[in-house]
C-alpha positions as CSV (number, residue, x, y, z in Angstrom):
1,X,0.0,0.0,0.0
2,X,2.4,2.2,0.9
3,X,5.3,1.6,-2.3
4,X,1.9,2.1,-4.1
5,X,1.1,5.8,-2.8
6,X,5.0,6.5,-3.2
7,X,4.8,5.4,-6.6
8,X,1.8,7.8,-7.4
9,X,3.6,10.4,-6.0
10,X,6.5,10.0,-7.6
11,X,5.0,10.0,-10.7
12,X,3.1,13.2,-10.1
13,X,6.2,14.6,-9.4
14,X,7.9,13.7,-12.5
15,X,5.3,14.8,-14.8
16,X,5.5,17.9,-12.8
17,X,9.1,18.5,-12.9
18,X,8.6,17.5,-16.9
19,X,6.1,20.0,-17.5
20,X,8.2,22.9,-16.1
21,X,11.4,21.7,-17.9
22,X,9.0,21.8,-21.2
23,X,8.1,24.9,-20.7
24,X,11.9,26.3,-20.1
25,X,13.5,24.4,-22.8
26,X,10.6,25.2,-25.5
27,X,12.3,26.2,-28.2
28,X,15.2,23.2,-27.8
29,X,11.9,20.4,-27.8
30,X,10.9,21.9,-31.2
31,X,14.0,21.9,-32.9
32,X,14.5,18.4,-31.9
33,X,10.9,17.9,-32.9
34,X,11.5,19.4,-35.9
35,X,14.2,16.4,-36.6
36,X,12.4,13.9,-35.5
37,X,9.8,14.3,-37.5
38,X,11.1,13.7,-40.6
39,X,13.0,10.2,-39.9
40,X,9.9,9.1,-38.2
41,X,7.8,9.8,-41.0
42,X,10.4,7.8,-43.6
43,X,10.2,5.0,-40.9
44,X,6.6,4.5,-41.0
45,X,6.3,4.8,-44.7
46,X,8.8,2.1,-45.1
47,X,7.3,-0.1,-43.0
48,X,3.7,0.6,-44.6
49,X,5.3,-0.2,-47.7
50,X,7.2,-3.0,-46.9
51,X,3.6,-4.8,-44.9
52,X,1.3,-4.2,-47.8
53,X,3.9,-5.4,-50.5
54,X,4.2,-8.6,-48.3
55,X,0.1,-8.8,-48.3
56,X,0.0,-8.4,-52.0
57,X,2.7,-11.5,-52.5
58,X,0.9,-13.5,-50.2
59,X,-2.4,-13.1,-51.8
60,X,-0.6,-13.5,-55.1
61,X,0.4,-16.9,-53.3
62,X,-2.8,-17.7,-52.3
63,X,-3.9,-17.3,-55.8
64,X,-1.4,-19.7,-57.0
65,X,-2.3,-22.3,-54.8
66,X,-6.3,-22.1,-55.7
67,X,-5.8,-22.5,-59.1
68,X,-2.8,-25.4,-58.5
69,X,-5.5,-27.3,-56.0
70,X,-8.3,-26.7,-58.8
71,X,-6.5,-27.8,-61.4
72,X,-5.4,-31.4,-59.3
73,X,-9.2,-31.7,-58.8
74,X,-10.0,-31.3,-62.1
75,X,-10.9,-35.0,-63.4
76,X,-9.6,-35.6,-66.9
């Protein structure tokens, strides 16, 4: 009971102490925000590209194999 109420209070203070440090070092945050950004943005875009390109290949797959297991079925 007790590590939990030092825990919450802890916490209050940190986000306390973070939201004055914010506020003083303003114009630092959004020049590294301003960097940040960008990578982050080629990051997700690769990764977007690289999860839909593997769901078209496996659908192409999938494809495949329905016309390779209709085919087997197919009495001659």
């Amino acid at each position: 009971m007790v590590s939990n109420v030092l825990g919450i209070l802890i916490g209050v203070v940190v986000v306390i102490v973070g939201f004055i440090l914010l506020g003083a070092w303003w114009s630092a945050f959004l020049a590294v925000l301003k960097g940040i950004i960008p990578i982050l943005l080629i990051l997700i875009g690769a990764g977007v590209l690289v999860y839909f390109i593997s769901e078209i290949k496996s659908k192409l797959e999938i494809e495949k194999e329905k016309v390779a297991s209709t085919e087997e079925k197919k009495p001659e």
